[in-house]
One Martini backbone bead per residue (centre of mass of N, CA, C, O) as a GRO file, in nm:
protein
  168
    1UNK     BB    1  -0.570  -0.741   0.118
    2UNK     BB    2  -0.816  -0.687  -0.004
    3UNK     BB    3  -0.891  -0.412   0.034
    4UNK     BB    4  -0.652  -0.293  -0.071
    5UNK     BB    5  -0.690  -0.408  -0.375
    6UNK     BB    6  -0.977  -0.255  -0.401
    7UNK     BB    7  -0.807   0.026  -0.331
    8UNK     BB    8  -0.642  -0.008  -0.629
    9UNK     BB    9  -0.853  -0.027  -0.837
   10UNK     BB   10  -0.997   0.191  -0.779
   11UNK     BB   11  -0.802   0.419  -0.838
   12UNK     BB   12  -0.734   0.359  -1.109
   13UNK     BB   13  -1.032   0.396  -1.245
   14UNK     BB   14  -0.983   0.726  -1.153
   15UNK     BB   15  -0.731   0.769  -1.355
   16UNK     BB   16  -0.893   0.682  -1.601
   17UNK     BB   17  -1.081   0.890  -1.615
   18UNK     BB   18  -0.920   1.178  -1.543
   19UNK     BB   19  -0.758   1.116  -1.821
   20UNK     BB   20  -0.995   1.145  -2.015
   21UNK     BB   21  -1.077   1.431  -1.955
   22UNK     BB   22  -0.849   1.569  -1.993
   23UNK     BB   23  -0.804   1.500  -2.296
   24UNK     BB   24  -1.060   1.618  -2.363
   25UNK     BB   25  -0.975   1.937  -2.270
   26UNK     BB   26  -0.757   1.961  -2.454
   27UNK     BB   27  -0.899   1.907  -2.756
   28UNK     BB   28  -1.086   2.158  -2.698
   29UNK     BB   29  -0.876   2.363  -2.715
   30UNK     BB   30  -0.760   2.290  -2.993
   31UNK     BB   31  -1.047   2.374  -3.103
   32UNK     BB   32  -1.061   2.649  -3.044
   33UNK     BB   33  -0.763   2.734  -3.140
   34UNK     BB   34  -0.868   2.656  -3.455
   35UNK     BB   35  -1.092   2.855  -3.477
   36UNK     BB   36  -0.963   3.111  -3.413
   37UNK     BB   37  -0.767   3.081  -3.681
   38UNK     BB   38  -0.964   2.910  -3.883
   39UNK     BB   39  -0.903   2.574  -3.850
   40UNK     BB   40  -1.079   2.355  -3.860
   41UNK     BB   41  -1.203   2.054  -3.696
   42UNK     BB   42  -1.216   1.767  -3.649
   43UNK     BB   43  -1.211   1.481  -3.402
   44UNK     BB   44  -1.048   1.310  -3.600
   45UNK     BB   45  -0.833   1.538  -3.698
   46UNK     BB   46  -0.720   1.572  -3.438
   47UNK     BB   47  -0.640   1.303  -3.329
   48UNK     BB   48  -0.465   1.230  -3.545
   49UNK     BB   49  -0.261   1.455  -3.456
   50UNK     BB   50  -0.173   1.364  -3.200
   51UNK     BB   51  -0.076   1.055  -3.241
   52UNK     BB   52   0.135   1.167  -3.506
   53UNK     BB   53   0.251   1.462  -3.475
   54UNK     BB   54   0.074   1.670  -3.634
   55UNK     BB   55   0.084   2.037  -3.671
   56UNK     BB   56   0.100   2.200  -3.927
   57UNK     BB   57  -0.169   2.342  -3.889
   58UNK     BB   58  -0.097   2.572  -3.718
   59UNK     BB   59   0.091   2.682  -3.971
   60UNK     BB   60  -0.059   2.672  -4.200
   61UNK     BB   61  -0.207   2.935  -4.373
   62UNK     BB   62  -0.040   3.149  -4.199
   63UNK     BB   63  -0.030   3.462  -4.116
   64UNK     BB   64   0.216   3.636  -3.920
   65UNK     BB   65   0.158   4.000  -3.850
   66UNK     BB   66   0.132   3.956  -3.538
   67UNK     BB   67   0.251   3.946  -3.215
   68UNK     BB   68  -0.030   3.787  -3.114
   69UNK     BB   69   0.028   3.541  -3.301
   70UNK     BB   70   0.271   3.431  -3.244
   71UNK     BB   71   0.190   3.371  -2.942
   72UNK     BB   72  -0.044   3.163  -2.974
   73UNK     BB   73   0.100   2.970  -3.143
   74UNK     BB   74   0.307   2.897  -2.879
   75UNK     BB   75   0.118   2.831  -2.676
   76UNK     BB   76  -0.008   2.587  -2.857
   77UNK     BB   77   0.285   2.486  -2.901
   78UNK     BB   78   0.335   2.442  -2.560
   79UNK     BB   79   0.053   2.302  -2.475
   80UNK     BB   80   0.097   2.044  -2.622
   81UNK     BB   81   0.373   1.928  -2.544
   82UNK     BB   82   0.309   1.923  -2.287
   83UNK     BB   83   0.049   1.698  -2.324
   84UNK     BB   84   0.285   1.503  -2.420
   85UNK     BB   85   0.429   1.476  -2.135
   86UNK     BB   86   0.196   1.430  -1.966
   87UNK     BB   87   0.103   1.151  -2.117
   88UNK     BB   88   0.353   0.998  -2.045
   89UNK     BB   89   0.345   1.023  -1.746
   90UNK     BB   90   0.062   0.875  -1.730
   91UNK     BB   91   0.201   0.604  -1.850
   92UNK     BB   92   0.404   0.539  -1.641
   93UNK     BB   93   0.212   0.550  -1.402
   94UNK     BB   94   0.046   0.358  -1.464
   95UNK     BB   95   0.236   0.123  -1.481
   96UNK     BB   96   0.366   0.139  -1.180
   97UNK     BB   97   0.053   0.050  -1.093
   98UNK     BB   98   0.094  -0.233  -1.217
   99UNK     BB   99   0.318  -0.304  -1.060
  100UNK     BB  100   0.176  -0.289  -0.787
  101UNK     BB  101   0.009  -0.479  -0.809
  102UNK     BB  102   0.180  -0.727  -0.889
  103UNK     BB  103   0.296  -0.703  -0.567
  104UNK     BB  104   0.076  -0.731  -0.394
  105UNK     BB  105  -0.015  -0.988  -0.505
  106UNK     BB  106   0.214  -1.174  -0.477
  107UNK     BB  107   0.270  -1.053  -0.132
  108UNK     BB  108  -0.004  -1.143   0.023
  109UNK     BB  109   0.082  -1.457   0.091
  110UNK     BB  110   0.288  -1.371   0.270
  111UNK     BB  111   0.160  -1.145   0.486
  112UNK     BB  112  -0.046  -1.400   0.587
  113UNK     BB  113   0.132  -1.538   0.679
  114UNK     BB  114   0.311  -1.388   0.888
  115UNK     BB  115   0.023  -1.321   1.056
  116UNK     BB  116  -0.005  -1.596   1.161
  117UNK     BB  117   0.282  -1.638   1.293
  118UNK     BB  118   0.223  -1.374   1.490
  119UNK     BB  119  -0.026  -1.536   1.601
  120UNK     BB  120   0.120  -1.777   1.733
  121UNK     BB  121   0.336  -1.637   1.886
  122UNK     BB  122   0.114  -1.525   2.096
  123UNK     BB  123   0.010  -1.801   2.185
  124UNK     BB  124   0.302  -1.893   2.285
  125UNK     BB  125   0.303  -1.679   2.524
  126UNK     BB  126   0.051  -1.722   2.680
  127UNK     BB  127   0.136  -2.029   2.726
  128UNK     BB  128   0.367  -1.957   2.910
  129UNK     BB  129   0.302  -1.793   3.103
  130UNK     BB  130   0.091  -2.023   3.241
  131UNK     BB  131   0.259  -2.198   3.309
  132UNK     BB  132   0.486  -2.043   3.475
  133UNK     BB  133   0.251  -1.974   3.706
  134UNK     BB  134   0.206  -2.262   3.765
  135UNK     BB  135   0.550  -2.382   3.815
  136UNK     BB  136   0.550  -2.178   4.087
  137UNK     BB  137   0.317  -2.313   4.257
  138UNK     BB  138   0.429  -2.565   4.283
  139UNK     BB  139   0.681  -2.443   4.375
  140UNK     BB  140   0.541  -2.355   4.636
  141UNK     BB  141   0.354  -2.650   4.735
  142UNK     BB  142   0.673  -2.829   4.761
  143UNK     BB  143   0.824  -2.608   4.962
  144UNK     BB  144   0.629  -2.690   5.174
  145UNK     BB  145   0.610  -3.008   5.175
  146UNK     BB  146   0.860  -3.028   5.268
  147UNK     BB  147   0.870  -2.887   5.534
  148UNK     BB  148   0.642  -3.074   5.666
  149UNK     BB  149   0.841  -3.296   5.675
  150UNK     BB  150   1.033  -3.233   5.833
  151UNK     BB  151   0.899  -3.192   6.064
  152UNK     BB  152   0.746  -3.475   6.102
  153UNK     BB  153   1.044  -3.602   6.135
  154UNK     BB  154   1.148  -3.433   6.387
  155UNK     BB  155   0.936  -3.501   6.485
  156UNK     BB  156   0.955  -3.844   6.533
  157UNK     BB  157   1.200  -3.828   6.668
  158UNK     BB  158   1.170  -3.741   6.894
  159UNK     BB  159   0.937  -3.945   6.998
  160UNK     BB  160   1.190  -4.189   6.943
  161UNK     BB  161   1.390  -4.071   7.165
  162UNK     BB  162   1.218  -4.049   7.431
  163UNK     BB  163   1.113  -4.350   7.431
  164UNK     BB  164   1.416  -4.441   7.435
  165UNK     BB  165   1.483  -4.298   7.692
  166UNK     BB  166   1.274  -4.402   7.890
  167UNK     BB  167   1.330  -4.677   7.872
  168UNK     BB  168   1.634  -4.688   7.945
   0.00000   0.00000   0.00000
């Protein structure tokens, strides 16, 4: 159960780097496509835009005169779009790993018990089937001992028959 737990808070960890990674490889294009129209920004500047949901520099004192401009425009915004689609859904994926993580704690002390209850029934089958066998032996070693008896009953009967018989 520690294990399970520790190779999830694992993946977490790598879930939030490369969402990170992810995140800045985004906005490194977003500055690059804003270079290439001329449009240059910092990286403070992006980052407000990303957050605010203003994209208006996108399309701010451009003059699109031909067809390979608006399609850049197009493509700039509609990989922007992507990005925050991506972003949400990585935002409900942690989410949803967050809530995993949450069952699994909580769940993890109920497993334990499960394994226990699930190992003392082991030992009480093992524990029945030795008796079983014990008094398997047993009742055949009292199954001897009464033919036994009866046999030494049979004889002494007849040697008591003998004896009366002769006496009289």
């Amino acid at each position: 159960h520690a294990a399970l737990t520790r190779r999830f808070v694992d993946s977490l960890s790598t879930y939030n780097t490369i969402q990170i990674e992810y995140r800045q490889r985004c906005k490194d294009r977003i500055k690059r496509q804003l270079d290439i129209t001329g449009n240059s920004k910092t990286d403070e500047e992006i980052e407000d835009m990303l957050e605010t949901g203003n994209f208006s520099v996108f399309t701010q004192g451009i003059v699109i005169e031909t067809q390979q401009a608006r399609q850049t425009l197009a493509d700039i915004e509609d990989r922007h779009a992507d990005i925050l689609k991506l972003e949400k859904s990585i935002r409900e994926l942690h989410d949803m790993f967050l809530d995993m993580a949450v069952l699994v704690e909580e769940q993890g002390e109920l497993v334990d018990r499960i394994e226990y209850n699930v190992n003392q029934a082991s030992d009480y089958v093992g524990d029945a089937k030795r008796d079983i066998h014990r008094a398997i032996r047993h009742q055949s070693n009292a199954r001897k001992k009464k033919i036994i008896l009866i046999v030494v009953a049979i004889i002494v009967l007849i040697i008591l028959g003998l004896i009366i018989g002769f006496s009289v």
